[in-house]
C-alpha positions in Angstrom: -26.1 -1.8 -0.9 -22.3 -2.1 -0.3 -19.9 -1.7 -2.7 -17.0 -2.2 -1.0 -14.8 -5.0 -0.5 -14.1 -7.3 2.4 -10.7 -7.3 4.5 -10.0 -10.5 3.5 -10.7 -9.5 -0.1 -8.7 -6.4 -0.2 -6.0 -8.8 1.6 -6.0 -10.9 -1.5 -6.1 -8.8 -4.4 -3.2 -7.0 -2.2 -1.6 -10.4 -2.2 -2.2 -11.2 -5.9 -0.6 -7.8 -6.8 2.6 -8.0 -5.3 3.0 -11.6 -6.4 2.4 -10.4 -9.9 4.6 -7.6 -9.3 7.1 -10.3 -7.8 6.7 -13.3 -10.0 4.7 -13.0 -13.0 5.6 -9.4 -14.8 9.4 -10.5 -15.0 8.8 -13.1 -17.2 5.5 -11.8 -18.9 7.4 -10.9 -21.9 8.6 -14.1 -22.1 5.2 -15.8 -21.8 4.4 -13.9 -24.8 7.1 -14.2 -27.1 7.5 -18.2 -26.3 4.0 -19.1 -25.7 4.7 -20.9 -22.5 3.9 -20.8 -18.5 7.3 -22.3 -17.1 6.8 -24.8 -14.9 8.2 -22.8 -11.8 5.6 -20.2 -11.9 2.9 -23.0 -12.5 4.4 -24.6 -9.0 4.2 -20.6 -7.1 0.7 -20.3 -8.3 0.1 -23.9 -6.8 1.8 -23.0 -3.5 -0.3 -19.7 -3.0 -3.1 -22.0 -3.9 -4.6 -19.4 -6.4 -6.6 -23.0 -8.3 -8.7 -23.6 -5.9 -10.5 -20.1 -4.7 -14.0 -20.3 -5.1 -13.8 -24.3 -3.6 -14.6 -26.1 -0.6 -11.8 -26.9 2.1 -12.5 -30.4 2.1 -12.1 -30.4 -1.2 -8.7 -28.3 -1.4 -9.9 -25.1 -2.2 -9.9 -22.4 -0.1 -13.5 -22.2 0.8 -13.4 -18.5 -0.7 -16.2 -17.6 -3.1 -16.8 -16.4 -6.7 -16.4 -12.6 -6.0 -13.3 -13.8 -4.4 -12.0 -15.6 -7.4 -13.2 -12.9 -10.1 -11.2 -10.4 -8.2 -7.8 -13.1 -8.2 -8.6 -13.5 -12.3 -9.1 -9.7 -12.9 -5.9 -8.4 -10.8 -3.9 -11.9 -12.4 -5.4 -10.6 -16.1 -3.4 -7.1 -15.6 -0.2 -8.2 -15.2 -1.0 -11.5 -17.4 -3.6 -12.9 -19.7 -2.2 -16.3 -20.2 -1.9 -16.8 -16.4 -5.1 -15.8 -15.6 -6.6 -18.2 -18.3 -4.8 -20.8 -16.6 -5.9 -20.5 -13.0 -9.3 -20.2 -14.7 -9.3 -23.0 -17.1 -8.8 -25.2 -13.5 -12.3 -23.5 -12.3 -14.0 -23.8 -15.1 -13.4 -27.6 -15.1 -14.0 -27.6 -11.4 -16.9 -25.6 -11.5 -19.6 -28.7 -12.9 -17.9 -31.5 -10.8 -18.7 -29.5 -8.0 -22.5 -28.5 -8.9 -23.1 -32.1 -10.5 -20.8 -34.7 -8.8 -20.8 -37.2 -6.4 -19.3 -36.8 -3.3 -16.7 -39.3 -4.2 -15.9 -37.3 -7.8 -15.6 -34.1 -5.9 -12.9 -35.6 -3.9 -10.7 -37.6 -6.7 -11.3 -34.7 -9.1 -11.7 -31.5 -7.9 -8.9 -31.9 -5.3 -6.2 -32.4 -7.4 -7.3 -29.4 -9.4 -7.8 -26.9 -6.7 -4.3 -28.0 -5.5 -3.0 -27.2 -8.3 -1.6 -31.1 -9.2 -4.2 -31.3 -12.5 -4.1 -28.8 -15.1 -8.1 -29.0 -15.8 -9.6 -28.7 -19.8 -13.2 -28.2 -20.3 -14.7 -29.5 -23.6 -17.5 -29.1 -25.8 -17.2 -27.4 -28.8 -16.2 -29.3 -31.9 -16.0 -28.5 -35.5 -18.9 -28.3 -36.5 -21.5 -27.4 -33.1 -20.7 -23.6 -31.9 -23.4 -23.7 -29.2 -25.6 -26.5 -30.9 -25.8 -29.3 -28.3 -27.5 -31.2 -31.4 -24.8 -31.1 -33.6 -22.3 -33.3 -31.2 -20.6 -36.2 -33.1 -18.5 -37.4 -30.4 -20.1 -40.4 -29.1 -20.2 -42.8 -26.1 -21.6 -46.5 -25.9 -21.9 -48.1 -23.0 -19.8 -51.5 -23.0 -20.2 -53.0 -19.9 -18.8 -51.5 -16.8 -16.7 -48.9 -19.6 -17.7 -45.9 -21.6 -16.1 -46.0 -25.3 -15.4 -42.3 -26.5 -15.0 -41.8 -30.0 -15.0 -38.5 -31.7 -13.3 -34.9 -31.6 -13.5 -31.7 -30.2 -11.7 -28.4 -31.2 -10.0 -25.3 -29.8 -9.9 -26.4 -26.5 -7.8 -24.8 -23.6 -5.0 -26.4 -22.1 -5.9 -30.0 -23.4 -2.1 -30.7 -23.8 -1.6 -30.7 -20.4 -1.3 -33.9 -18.0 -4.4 -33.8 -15.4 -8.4 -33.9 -15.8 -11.0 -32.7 -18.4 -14.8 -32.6 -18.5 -16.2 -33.3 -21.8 -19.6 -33.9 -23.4 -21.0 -36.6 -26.1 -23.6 -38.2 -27.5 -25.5 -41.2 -25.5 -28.2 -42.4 -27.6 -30.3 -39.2 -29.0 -29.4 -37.1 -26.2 -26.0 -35.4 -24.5 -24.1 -36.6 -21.3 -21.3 -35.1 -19.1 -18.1 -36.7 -18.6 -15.1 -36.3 -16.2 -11.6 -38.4 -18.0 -8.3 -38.0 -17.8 -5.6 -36.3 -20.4 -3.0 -37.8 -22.1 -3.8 -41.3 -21.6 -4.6 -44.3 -24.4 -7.0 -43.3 -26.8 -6.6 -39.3 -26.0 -4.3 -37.3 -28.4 -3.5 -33.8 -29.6 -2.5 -32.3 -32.8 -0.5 -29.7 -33.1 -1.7 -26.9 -31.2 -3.7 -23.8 -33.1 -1.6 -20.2 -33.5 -3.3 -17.6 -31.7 -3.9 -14.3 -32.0 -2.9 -13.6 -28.4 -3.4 -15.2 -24.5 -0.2 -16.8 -25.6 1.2 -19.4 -23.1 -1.8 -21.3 -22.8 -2.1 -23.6 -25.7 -5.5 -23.9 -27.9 -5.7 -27.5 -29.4 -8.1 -30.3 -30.7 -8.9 -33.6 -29.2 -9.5 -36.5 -30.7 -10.7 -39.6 -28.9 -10.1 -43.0 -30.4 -11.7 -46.0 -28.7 -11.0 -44.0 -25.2 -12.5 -45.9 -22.8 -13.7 -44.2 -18.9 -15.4 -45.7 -16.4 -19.6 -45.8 -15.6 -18.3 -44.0 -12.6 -17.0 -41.1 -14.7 -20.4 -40.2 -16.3 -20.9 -36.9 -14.9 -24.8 -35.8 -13.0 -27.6 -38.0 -15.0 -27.3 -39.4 -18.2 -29.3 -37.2 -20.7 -28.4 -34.3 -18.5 -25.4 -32.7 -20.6 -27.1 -29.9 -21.7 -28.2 -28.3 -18.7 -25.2 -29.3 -17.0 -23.3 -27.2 -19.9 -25.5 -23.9 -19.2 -24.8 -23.9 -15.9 -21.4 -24.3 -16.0 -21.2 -21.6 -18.6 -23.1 -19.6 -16.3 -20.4 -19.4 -14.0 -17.8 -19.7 -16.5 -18.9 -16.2 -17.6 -17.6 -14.9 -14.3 -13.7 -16.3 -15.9 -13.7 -14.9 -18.9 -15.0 -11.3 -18.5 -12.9 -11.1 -15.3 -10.1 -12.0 -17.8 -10.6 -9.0 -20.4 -11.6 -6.7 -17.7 -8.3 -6.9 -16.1 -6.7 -6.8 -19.3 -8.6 -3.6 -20.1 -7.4 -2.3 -17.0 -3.7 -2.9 -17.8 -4.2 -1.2 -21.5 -5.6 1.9 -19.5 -2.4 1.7 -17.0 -0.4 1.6 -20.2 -2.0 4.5 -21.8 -1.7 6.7 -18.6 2.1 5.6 -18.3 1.9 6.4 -21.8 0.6 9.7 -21.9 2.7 11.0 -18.8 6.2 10.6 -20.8 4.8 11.4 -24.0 5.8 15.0 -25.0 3.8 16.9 -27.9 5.1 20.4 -28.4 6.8 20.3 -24.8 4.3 19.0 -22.7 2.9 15.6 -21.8 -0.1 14.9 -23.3 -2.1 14.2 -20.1 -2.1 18.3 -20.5 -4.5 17.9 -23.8 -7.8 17.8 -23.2 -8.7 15.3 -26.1 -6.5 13.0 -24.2 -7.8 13.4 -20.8 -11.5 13.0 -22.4 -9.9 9.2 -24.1 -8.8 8.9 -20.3 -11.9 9.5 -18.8 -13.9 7.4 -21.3 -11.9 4.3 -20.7 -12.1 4.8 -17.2 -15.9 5.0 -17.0 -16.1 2.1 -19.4 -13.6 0.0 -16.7 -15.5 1.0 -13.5 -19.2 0.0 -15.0 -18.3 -3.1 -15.9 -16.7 -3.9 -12.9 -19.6 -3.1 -11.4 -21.4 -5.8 -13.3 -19.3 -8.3 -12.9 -19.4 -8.2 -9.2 -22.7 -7.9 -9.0 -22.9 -11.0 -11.6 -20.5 -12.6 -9.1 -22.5 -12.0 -6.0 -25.6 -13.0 -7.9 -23.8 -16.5 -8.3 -22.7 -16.8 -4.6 -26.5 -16.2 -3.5 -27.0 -19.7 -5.8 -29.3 -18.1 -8.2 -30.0 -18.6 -11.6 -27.6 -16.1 -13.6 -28.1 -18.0 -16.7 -29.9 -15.0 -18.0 -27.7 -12.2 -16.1 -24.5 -14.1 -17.2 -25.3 -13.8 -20.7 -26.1 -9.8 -20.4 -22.9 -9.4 -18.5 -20.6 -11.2 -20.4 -21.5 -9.2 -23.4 -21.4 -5.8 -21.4 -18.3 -6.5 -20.2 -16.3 -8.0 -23.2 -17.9 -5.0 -25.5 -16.7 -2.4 -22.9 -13.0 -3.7 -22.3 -12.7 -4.4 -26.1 -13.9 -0.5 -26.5 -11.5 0.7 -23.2 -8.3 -1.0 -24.8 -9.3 0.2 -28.2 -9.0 3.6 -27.2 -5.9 3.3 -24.7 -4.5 1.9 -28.5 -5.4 5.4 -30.0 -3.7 7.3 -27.0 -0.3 5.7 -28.0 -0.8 6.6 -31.7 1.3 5.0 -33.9 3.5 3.5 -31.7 0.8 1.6 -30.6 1.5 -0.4 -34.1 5.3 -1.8 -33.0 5.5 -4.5 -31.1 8.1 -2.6 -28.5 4.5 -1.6 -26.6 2.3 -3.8 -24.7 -0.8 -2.0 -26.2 -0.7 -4.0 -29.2 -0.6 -7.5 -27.5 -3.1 -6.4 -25.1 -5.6 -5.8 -28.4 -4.9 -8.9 -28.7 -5.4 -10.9 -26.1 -8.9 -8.8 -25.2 -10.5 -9.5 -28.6 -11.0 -13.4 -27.1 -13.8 -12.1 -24.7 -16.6 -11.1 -27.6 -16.1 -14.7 -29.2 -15.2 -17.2 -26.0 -17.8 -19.2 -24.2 -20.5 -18.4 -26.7 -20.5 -15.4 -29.5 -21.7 -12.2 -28.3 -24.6 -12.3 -30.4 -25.7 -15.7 -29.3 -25.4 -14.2 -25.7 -27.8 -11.1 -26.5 -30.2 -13.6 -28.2 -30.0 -16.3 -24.1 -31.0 -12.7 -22.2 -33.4 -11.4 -25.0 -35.3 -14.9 -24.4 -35.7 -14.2 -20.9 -36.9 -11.2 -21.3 -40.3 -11.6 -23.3 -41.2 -14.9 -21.7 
């Protein structure tokens, strides 16, 4: 069993770094404090083609893989939630186009999104579902050569932004996949939801009124939503606890940096040993996880079925970084409280991976399933 990386994956994560470094950890304060990406960063990510990782090269992507792409999202994560959430918002809407579309809607959709021209949403939840497929309202009838959408969806990533978004709703009795367009007739946004944290991405409703898409646009069968949905979450998985996990790792860089400057009674604290055990402990909690999630990732690049493994994964790994930045927080006492430290924001932002993409709890209940069939 090998554990260690490839040279063209060590050459990327290198890569990511020092662009971070460069271009992202500047301006990450900024990001925070004004809730926005600026455009010109949006464009550098584009260039280094950072959206289109795990994607064929016909298709603009890079013809990389998913360990490759969890590694970009965790080393993006350290220096940057929001940015991270962003490259990964355009995978997670690529991810189903890819495993369910035509030949001809890989090419008009997922090519503008691994190029980084479309700023991809991906849409299901609405106010009233959480993971209930059967509790969709949003509906579409069939008029002729047309879909008509009508309906609404809630606290969905990025969905302000101009470019493509997969969505799900009612046919008949049963749920179907769809690929549309944002910020056309018949698509608006209210104002977008404050956060807690991963500011500079926004969180927003939808509401579709008399939106009208193509037959062509009906994503995989119709009927076939559902499944299309699990196995997109699947993968989606791989996104979001790369996310916290880097984030984790950047609390623990900031309670080491911490802890080195910090003086108690005239020496730095990384001389206590109740510090160095809090060090130890979020370390170990860091490097298992990773070790999930990579084997999770691998899993997925061997096409099998992770629907099961995602679901035990995603809930190790949120658990763990929420536990590792939780204790980098108690390292920097109570100045982890003031806003002057990144700790605090970093709380923040990791408390998103217990709740996204399905509740922890409802993620325990998926593997438990699989488990006494």
């Amino acid at each position: 069993m090998d554990f260690a990386l490839t040279k063209e994956q060590e050459a990327i994560k290198k890569f990511v770094k020092d662009f971070c470094i460069r271009e992202v950890l500047p301006i990450a304060e900024k990001i925070e404090e004004e809730s926005k990406i600026p455009d010109e960063l949006i464009q550098k990510i584009t260039q280094f083609r950072l959206f289109g990782i795990p994607f064929a090269k016909e298709y603009g992507g890079s013809g990389s893989n998913y360990q490759t792409s969890t590694i970009v999202l965790e080393e993006l994560a350290r220096y940057c939630g929001a940015v991270s959430m962003l490259v990964g918002v355009n995978y997670l809407t690529s991810i189903p186009i890819d495993l369910f579309g035509t030949e001809e809607q890989k090419l008009k959709f997922i090519t503008p999104l691994a190029t980084g021209k479309a700023i991809g949403s991906f849409a299901f939840t609405e106010a009233g579902t959480g993971s209930d497929p059967r509790s969709i309202t949003t509906k579409a009838v069939r008029d002729g050569d047309n879909y008509i959408i009508n309906g609404a969806k809630r606290f969905i990533t990025a969905s302000d932004k101009d470019g493509i978004i997969v969505f799900f709703a009612k046919e008949g009795d049963s749920v179907s996949a769809f690929i549309g367009s944002k910020n056309v007739p018949g698509y608006t946004v209210p104002k977008p939801w404050e956060k807690v944290g991963m500011h500079g991405v926004a969180l927003t409703d939808i509401i579709f009124e008399n939106y009208v898409l193509p037959k062509e646009n009906l994503l995989g069968a119709s009927g076939n939503g559902y499944n299309i949905l699990l196995d997109t979450i699947s993968l989606g998985k791989l996104d979001s606890a790369a996310l916290v996990l880097g984030c984790a790792e950047a609390a623990m860089d900031e309670a080491v940096k911490y802890a080195k400057e910090r003086m108690v009674k005239g020496k730095p604290m990384t001389q206590f040993q109740t510090t160095q055990c809090l060090l130890s402990e979020i370390v170990t909690l860091i490097e298992s996880a990773r070790l999930m999630l990579y084997r999770l990732a691998w899993l997925a690049d061997q096409k099998k079925n992770i629907r099961a493994e995602s679901a035990m994964t995603k809930v190790y790994v949120t658990e763990a970084a929420m536990e590792a930045t939780h204790k980098a927080f108690k390292i920097h006492g109570a100045y982890a409280y003031v806003k002057e430290f990144r700790i605090q924001q970093l709380l923040r932002d990791v408390s998103l991976g217990e709740i996204v993409e399905g509740s922890n709890e409802f993620q325990k209940i998926i593997h438990a399933q699989s488990i006494i069939k």
